[in-house]
C-alpha positions in Angstrom: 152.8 -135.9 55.5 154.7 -137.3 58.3 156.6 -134.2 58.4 153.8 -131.6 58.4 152.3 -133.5 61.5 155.6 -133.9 63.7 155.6 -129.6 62.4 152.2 -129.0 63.5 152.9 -130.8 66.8 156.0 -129.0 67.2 154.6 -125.7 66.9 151.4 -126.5 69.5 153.9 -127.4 72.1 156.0 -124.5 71.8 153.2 -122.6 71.6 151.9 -124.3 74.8 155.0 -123.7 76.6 155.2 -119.8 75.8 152.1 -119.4 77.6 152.9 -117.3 80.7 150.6 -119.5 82.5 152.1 -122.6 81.4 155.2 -122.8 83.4 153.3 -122.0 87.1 150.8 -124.5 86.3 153.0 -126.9 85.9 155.2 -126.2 88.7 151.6 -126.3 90.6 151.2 -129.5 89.6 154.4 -130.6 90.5 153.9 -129.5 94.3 150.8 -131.1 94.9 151.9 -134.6 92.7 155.1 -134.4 95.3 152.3 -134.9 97.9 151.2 -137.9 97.3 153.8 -140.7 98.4 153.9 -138.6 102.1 149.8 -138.2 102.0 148.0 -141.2 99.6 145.0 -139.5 99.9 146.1 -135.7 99.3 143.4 -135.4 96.5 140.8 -137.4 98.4 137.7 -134.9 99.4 135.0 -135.8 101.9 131.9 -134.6 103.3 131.2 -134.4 107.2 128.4 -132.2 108.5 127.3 -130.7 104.8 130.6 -129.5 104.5 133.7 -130.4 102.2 137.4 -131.4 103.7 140.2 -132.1 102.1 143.5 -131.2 101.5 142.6 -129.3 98.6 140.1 -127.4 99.8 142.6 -126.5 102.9 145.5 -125.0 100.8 142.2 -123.0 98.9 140.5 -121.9 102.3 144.3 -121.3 104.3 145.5 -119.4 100.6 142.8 -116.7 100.4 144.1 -114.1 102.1 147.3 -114.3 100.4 144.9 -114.1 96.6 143.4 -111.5 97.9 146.8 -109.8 98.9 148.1 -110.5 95.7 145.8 -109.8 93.7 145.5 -106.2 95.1 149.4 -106.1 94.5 149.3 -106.9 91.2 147.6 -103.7 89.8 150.2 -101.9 91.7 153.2 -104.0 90.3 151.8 -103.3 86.8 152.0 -99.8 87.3 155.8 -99.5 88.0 155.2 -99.7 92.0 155.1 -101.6 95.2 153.2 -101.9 98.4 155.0 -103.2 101.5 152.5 -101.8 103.6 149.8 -104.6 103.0 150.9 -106.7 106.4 150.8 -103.7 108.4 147.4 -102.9 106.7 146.0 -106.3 107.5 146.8 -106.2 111.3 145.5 -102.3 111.6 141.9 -104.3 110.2 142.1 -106.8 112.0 142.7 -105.1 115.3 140.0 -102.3 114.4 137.2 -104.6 113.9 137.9 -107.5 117.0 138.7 -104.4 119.3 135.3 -102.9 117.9 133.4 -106.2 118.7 134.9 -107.1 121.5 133.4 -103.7 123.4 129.7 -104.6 122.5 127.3 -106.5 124.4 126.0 -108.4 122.2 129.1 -109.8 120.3 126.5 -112.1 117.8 125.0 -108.6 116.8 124.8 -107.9 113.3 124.4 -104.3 113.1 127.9 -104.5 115.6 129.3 -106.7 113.3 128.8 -105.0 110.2 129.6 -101.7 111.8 132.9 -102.9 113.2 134.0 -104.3 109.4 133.4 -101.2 107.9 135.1 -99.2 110.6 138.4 -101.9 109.6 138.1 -101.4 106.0 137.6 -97.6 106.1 140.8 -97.5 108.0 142.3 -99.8 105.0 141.1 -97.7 102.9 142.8 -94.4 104.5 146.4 -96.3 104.9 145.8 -96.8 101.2 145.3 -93.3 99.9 147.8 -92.0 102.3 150.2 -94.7 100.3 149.0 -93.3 96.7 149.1 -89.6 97.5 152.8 -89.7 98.7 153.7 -92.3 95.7 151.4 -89.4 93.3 151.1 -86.9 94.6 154.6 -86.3 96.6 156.8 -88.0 94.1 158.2 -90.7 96.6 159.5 -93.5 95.9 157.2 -96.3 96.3 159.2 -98.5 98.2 159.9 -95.6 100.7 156.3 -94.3 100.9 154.7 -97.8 101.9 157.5 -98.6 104.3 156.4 -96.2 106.4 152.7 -97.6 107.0 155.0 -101.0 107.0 156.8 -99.8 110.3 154.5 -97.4 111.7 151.6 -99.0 111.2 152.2 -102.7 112.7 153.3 -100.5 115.9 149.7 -98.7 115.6 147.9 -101.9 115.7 149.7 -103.1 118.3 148.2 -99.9 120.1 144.8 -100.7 119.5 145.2 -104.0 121.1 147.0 -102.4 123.7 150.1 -105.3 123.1 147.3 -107.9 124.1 145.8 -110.5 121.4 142.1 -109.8 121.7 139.8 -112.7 121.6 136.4 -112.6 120.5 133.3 -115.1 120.6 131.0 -114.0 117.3 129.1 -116.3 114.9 128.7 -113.6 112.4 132.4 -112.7 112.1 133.4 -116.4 112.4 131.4 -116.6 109.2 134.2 -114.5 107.2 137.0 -116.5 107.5 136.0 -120.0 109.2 132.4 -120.5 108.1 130.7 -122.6 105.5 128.4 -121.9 102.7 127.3 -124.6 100.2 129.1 -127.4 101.7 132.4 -124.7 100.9 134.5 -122.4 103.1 132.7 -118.9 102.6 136.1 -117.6 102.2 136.1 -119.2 98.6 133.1 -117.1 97.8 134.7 -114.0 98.6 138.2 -114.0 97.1 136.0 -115.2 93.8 133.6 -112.4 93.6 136.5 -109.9 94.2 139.0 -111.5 91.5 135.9 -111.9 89.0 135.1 -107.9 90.2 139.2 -107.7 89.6 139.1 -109.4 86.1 136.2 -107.7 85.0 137.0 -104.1 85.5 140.8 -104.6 84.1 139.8 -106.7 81.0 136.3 -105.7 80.4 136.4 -101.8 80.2 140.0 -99.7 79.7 141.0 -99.6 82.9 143.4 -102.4 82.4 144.4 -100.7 79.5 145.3 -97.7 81.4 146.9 -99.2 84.0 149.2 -100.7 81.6 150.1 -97.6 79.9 150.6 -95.5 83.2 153.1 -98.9 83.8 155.1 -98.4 80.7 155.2 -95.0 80.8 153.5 -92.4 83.4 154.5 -89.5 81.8 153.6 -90.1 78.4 150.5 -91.8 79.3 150.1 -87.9 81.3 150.9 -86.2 77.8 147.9 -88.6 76.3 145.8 -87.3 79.2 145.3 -90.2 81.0 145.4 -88.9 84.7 147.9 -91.4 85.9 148.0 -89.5 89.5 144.5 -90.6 90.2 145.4 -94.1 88.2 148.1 -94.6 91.0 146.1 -93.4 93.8 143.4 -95.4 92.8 145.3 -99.0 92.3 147.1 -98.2 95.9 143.3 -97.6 97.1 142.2 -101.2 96.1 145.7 -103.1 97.4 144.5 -101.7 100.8 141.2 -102.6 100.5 142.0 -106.4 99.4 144.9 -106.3 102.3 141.5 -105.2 104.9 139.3 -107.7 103.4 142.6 -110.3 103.7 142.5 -109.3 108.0 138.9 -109.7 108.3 139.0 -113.2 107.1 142.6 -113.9 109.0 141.3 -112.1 112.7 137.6 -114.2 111.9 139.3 -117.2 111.3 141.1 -117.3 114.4 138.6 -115.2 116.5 141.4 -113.0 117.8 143.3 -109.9 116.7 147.4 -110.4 116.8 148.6 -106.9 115.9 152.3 -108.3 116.2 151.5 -111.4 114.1 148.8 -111.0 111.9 149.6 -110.5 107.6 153.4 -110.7 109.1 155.1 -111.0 105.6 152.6 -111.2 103.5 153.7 -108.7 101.7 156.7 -110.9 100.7 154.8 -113.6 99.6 151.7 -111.4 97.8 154.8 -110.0 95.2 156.7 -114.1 95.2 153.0 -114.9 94.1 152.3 -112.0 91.9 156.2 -112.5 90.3 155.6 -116.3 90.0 152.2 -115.3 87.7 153.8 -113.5 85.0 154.0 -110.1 86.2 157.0 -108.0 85.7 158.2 -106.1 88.3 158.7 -103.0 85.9 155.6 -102.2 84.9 153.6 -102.5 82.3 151.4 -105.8 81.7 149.8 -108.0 84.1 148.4 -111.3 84.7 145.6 -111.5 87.6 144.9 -115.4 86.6 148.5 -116.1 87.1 148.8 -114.1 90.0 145.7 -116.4 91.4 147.7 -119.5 90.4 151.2 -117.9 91.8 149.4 -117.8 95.3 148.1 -121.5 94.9 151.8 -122.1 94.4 152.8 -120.1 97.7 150.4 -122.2 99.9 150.8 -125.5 98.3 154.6 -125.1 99.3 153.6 -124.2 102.7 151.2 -127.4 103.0 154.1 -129.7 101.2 156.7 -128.3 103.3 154.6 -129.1 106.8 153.5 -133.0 104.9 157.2 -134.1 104.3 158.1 -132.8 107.9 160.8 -130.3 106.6 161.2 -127.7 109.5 159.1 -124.9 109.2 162.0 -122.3 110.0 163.6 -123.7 106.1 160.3 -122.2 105.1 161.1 -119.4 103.4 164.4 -121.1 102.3 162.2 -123.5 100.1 159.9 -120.4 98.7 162.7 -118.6 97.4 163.9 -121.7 95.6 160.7 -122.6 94.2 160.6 -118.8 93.0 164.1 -119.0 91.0 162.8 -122.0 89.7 160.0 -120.8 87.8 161.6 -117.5 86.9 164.0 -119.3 85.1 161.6 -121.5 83.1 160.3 -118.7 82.3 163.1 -117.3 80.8 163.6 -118.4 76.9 167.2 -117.9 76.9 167.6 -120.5 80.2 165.5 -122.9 78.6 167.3 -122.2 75.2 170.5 -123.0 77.2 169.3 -126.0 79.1 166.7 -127.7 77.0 167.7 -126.8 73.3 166.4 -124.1 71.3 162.6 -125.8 70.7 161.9 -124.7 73.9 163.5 -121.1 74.3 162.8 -119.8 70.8 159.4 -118.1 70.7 156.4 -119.2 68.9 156.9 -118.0 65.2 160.6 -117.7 65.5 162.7 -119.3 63.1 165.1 -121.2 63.9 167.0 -124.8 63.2 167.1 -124.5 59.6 163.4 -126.1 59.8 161.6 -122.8 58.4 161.8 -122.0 54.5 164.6 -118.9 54.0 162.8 -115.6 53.3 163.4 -114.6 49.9 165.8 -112.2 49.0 165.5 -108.6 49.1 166.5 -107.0 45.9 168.9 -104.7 45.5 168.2 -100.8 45.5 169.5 -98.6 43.0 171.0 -95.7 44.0 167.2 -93.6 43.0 165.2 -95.9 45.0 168.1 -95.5 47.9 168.0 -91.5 47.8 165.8 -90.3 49.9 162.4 -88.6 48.8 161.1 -85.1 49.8 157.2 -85.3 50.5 154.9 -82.1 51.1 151.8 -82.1 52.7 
């Protein structure tokens, strides 16, 4: 008896383990726990003025864009590509809609308001089918066809704000970004309703499904019929938009448009997020709940790395090492290597003599062995 239960306990942890969401969790964990000596009351959350602080609800509120980046990232990582122009992207919104605003009147207009976001995300919108038709259409490489919005496109925002940072004074956009909504930072609000849109259009209907197979394989998901040209196009289209909705919330929260600074590398840390999650960068299957968590990971390093005082310029140093980290616990041969072969084999495996040996296969005779002629 004692054996089947240390078994069964054996087998739920190794099953636990091989989760792909197991490993960033618990690296997640392990960022904000490192918190605590330098901040006692990291996890602490208050109410001032209806609305909820914390440390917590800072790395949530500062970490949306990046979701949002990510997120949109993730559908094009799952179908074999990549999309460096997402930085760019976000400055070009950005410096649409506070150059839009800042030319009205009335600056607390919501007609202006509305107006001037949908003038930013149509532009999004354009850099991202521009992206998908040379990737589908034109046959270029993906990291060559977004480079080009990458370079070109932070110089074109830069042109709409004329080199300047334009500054703008409008409750209604300040809403986006830096306002509150049931006691919460109305950014929250958004990045959920677009990864529960996200998560129920990939897992609910066949999109995902498709998206997957055009990952795997493009051209025999093209032999199938599956139109993986408008597939492509389309997963470029939504990156874009999600990298637009990312500057609106970035430009409102800061009531300014930086076309120099704004989303600068992003795009690095949407695919370090989107990696961390579980997605491989070859195509094929993808995680958007990881991805979410991957992101959390991103901006809790940030927040740890500004709490223990480390100097902001190791920044990126620190991300990188956090990033090799989790990749190798997620590989089963490093932790076969490192921990023992509990924790590398996979769930089901056999292994350490602890399974019963298969019975043998019997012995073909040479009738059985020759091979048969079937007509249909």
């Amino acid at each position: 008896m004692a054996t089947t239960a240390t078994t069964g306990t054996t087998s739920r942890w190794r099953a636990l383990t091989h989760h792909h969401l197991f490993w960033p969790v618990a690296v997640l964990a392990a960022l904000l726990l490192v918190n605590v000596p330098f901040t006692p009351d990291f996890f602490s959350i208050r109410m001032t003025d209806g609305h909820l602080y914390g440390s917590l609800v800072s790395i949530v509120l500062f970490g949306s864009p990046l979701i949002l980046v990510a997120v949109g990232m993730t559908l094009v990582i799952a179908t074999g590509g990549i999309d460096l122009s997402v930085g760019a992207v976000v400055a070009i919104t950005g410096a649409l809609t506070c150059s839009y605003i800042s030319d009205q009147a009335d600056q607390n207009a919501l007609a202006g308001v509305f107006l001037a976001m949908g003038i930013g995300l149509v532009a999004a919108v354009v850099c991202g089918l521009w992206n998908g038709f040379l990737v589908a259409r034109m046959g270029i490489q993906p990291i060559i066809a977004t480079l080009i919005i990458m370079v070109a496109g932070r110089g074109v925002a830069q042109l709409i704000t004329d080199g300047q940072i334009i500054t703008i004074n409008s409750e209604p956009y300040k809403l986006i970004g830096g306002g509150y909504w049931l006691t919460l930072p109305f950014s929250i609000f958004v990045v959920a309703a677009v990864v529960a849109v996200t998560v129920a259009l990939t897992r609910k209907t066949a999109l995902g499904l498709l998206v997957e197979s055009v990952g795997g394989n493009a051209e025999a998901s093209r032999l199938v019929g599956i139109r993986s040209r408008r597939i492509k196009i389309m997963v470029y289209v939504f990156c874009a938009l999600c990298a637009g909705i990312a500057g609106l919330m970035i430009s409102s929260n800061t009531s300014a448009a930086d076309g120099n600074n704004a989303g600068l590398w992003i795009e690095l840390d949407a695919i370090l997020a989107v990696v961390i999650g579980g997605t491989s960068l070859l195509g094929g299957r993808f995680s958007i709940g990881g991805t979410v968590i991957g992101a959390l990971v991103i901006q809790t390093l940030t927040t740890t790395i500004y709490t223990i005082g480390v100097p902001t310029q190791t920044n990126l140093v620190f991300k990188a090492a956090v990033v090799i980290v989790v990749c190798l616990l997620q590989s089963p041969k490093f932790r076969a290597k490192v921990f023992g072969a509990r924790f590398g084999s996979k769930p089901g495996a056999t292994g350490g003599g602890t399974s019963p040996a298969a019975p043998a296969k019997p012995a073909t005779t040479p009738a059985e062995a020759a091979p048969k002629m079937e007509v249909s």
